[in-house]
C-alpha positions as MATLAB code, in Angstrom:
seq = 'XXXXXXXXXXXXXXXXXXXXXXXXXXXXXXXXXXXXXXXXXXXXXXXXXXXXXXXXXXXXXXXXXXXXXXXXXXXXXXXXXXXXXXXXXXXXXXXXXXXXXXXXXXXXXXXXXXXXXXXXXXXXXXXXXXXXXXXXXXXXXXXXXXXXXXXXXXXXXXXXXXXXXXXXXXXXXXXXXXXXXXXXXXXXXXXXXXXXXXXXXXXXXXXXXXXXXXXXXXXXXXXXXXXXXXXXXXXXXXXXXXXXXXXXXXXXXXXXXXXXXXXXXXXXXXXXXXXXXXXXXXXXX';
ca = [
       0.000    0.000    0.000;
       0.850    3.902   -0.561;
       2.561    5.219    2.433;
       0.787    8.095    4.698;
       3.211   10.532    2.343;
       2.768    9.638   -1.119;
      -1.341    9.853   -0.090;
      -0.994   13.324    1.330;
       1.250   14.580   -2.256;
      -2.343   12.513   -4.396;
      -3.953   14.513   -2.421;
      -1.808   17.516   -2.663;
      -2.122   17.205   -6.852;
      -5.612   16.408   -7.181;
      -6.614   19.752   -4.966;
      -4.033   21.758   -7.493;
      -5.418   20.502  -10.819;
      -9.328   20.530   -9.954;
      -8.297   24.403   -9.174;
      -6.560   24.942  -11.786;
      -9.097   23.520  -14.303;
     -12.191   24.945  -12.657;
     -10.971   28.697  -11.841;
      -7.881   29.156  -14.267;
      -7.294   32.967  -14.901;
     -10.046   33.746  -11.922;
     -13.664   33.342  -10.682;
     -14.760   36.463  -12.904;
     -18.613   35.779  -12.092;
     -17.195   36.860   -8.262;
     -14.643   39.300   -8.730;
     -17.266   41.214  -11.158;
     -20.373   41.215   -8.397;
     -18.563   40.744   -5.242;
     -16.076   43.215   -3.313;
     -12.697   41.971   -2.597;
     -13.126   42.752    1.269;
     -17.101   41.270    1.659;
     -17.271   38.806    4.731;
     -19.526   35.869    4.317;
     -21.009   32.523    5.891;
     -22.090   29.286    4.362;
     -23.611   25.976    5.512;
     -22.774   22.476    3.649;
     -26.327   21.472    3.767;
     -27.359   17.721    3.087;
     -30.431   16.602    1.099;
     -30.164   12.873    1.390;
     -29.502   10.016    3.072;
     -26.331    7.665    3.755;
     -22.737    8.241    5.086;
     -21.017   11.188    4.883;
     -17.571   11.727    3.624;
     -14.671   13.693    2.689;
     -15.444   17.090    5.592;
     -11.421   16.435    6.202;
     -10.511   17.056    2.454;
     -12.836   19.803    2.212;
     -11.207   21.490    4.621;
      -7.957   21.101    2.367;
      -9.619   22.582   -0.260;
     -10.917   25.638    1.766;
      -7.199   26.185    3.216;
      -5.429   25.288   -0.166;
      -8.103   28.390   -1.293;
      -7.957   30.804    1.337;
      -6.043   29.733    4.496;
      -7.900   32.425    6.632;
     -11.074   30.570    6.254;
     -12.800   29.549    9.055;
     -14.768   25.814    9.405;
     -17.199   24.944   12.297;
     -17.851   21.231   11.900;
     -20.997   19.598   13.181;
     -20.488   16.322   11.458;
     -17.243   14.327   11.022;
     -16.500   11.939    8.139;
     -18.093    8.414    8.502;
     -20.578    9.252   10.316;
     -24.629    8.788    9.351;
     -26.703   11.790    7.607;
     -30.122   12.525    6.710;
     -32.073   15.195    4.687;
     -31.588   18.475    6.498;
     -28.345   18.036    8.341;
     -25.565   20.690    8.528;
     -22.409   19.155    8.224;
     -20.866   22.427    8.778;
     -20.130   26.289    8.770;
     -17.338   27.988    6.299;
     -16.953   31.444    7.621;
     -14.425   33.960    5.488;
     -13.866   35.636    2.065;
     -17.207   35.472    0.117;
     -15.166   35.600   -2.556;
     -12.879   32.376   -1.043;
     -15.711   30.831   -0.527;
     -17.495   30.633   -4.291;
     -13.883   29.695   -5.649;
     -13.911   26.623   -3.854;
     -18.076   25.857   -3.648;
     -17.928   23.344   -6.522;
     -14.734   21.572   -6.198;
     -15.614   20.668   -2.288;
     -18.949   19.668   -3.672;
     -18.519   17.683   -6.423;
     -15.688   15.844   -3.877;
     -18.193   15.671   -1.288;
     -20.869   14.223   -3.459;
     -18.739   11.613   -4.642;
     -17.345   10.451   -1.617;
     -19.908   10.306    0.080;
     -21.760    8.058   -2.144;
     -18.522    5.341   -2.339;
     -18.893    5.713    1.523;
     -22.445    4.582    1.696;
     -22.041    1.981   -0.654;
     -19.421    0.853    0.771;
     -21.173    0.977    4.326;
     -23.814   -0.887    2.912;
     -21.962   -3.839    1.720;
     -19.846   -3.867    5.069;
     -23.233   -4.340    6.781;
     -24.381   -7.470    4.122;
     -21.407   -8.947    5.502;
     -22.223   -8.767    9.245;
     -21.292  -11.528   11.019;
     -18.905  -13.243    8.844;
     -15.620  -12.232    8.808;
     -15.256  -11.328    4.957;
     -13.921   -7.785    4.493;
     -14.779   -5.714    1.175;
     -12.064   -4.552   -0.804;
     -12.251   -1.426   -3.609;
     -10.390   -2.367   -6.452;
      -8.800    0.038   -9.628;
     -11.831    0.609  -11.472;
     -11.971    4.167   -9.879;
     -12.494    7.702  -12.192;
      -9.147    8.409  -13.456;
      -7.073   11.870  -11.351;
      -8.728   11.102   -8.347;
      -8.515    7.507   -6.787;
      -6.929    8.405   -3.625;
     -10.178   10.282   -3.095;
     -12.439    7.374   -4.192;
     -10.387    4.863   -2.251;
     -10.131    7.393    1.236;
     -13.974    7.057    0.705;
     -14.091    3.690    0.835;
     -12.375    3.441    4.337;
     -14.330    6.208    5.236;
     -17.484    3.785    4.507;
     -15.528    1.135    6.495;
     -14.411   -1.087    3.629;
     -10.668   -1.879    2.697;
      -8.242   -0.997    0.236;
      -6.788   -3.099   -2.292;
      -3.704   -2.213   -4.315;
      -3.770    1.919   -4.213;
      -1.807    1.204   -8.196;
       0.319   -1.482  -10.587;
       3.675    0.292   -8.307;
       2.500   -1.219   -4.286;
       1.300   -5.243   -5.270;
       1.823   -7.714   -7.922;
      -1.488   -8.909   -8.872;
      -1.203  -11.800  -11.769;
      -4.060  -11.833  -13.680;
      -5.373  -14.086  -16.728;
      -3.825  -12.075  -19.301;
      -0.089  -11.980  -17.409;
      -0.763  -15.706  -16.430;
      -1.249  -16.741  -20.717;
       1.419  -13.999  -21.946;
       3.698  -15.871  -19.256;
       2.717  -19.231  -20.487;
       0.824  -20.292  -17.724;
       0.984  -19.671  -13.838;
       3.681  -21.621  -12.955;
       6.170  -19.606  -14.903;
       4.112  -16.683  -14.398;
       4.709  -17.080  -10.060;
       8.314  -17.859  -11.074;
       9.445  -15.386  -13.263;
       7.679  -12.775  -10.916;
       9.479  -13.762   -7.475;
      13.331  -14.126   -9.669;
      11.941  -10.377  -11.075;
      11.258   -8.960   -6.982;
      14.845  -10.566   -6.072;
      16.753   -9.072   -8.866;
      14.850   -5.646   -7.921;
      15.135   -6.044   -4.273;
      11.850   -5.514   -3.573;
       9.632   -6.931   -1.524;
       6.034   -6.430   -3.290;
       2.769   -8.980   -2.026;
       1.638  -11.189   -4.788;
      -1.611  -11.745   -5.873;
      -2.644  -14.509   -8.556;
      -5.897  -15.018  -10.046;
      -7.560  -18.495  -10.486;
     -10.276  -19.382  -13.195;
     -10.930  -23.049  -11.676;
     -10.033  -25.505   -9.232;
      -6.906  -26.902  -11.079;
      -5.235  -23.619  -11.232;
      -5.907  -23.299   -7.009;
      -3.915  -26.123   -7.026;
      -1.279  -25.201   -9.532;
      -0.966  -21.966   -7.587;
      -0.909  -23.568   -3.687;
       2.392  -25.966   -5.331;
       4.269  -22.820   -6.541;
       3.854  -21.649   -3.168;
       5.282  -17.786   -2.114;
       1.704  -16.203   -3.054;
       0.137  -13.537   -0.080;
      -3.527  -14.193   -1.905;
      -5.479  -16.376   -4.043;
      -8.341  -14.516   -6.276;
     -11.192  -16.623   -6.834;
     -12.362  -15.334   -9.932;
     -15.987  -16.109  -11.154;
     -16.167  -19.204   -9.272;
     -19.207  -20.834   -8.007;
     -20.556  -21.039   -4.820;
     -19.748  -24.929   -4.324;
     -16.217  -23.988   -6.118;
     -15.384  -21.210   -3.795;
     -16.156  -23.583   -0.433;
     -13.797  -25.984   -2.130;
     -11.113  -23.227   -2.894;
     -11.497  -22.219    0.486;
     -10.837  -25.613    2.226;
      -8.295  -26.459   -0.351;
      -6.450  -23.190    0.854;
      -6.988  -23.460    4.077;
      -4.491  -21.206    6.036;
      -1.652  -21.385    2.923;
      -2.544  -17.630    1.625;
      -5.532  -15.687    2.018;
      -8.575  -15.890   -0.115;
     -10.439  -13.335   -1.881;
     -13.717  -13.750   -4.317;
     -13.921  -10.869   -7.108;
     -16.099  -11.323  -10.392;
     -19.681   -9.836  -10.925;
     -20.546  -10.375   -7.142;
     -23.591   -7.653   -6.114;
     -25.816   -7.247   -3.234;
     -27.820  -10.533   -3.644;
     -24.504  -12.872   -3.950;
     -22.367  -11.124   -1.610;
     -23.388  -12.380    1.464;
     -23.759  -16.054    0.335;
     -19.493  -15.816   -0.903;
     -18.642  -14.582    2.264;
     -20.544  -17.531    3.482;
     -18.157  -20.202    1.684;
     -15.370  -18.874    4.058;
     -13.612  -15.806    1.742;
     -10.967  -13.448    3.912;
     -11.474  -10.250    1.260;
     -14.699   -9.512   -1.379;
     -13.532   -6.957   -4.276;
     -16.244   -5.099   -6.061;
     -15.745   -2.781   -8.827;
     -19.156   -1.377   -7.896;
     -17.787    0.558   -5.138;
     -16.349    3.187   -7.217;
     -17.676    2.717  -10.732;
     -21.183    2.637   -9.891;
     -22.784    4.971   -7.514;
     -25.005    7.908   -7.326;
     -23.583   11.395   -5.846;
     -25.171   11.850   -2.592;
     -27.077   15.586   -2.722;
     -25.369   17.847   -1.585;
     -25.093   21.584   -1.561;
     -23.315   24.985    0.243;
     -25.908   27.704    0.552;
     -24.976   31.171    1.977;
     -26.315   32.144    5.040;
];
């Protein structure tokens, strides 16, 4: 995974682009209607329901913006919202404060809907001790946000990029010439690199479990598309070897039954590719 740092410099470039691109030479709607010195006082109001997230980044925003705004928080990140709440007060430069309005809501928005999702398959999964894992299928330029959300929402993250895990999938298994080579070729690769990177390989059935499990050196087997019956006997094939994660068109009816045949990690696309922005908005006061 990304350390603490290289999160903080995503961070760091996302906040400096989305500025860049959505005030470039200046807010001129602003600076032509509002004086320079006007005071002013918003509320991020909600207008929806489900988990909110991303009040920490917005704050980045509003000091990346105008460090000598002011935030009164009423609501912290993770934590459940419903129609009507005030998440909190932004206090400053009116000016400041319409420069960085629809970057911290569009962030917001999005976050907060990954968060909910994500809180919402957590909870399918009471009980058992699956976990559920994002995965890379997140909107490209801002993944460290999508994948903050996802903690946020109480999930876990997989691989933050291709730099932090190997991950051998079907098409580096056949290019290799099958997963034997493919587990081989990648552990002489991390020794002649001197690195020390987890490794990941797929399975499509049974017979490759068992191809992989004889290689031995793997941190995770990913059940891919498998069956029900097939993941239980993954599972007990595996047994405490690696860990085991189930990935492959798994959604709110299915997940719960997976998680069921004994699985340490669920990854779901869905997360991140498929939500709705929770409703959001910043209204003057």
């Amino acid at each position: 995974m990304i350390s603490e740092a290289q999160l903080q410099d995503e961070l760091s470039i996302i906040i400096a682009n989305a500025i860049r691109e959505d005030v470039g030479e200046g807010d001129h709607s602003s600076l032509a209607c509002i004086p320079k010195e006007a005071q002013g006082k918003a509320k991020l109001l909600v207008k929806d329901n489900g988990v909110i997230a991303g009040v920490q980044f917005a704050k980045m925003i509003l000091n990346y913006v105008d460090p000598l705004l002011e935030t009164e928080t009423f609501i912290h990140d993770g934590q459940q919202v419903k129609e009507g709440d005030v998440v909190f007060y932004v206090t400053g430069s009116s000016q400041s404060i319409l420069k960085a309005e629809r970057f911290l809501l569009n962030s917001m928005q999005r976050m907060s809907a990954i968060a909910t999702k994500t809180r919402y398959f957590q909870d399918l999964l009471a009980g058992t001790h699956t976990k559920i894992l994002d995965t890379r299928k997140t909107t490209p330029g801002i993944r460290a946000l999508e994948k903050w959300a996802v903690k946020i929402g109480g999930g876990e993250n997989h691989r933050f990029a291709l730099y932090d895990m190997i991950m051998l999938k079907d098409n580096h298994i056949d290019f290799a010439g099958g997963i034997t080579k493919a587990i081989e070729k990648t552990q002489q690769y991390l020794s002649e690199i001197h690195k020390d990177l987890k490794i990941i390989v797929e399975a499509r059935d049974l017979a490759e479990v068992e191809e992989i499990l004889q290689s031995g050196g793997v941190h995770r087997i990913l059940l891919d598309n498998f069956s029900f019956e097939d993941t239980k006997t993954a599972v007990a094939m595996i047994g405490d070897q690696c860990q085991t994660e189930s990935s492959g068109n798994i959604n709110e009816e299915t997940i719960r039954k997976y998680a069921e045949c004994g699985v340490d990690y669920i990854s779901s696309g869905a997360l991140t590719h498929s939500v709705y922005n929770m409703d959001l908005s910043l209204k003057a006061m």
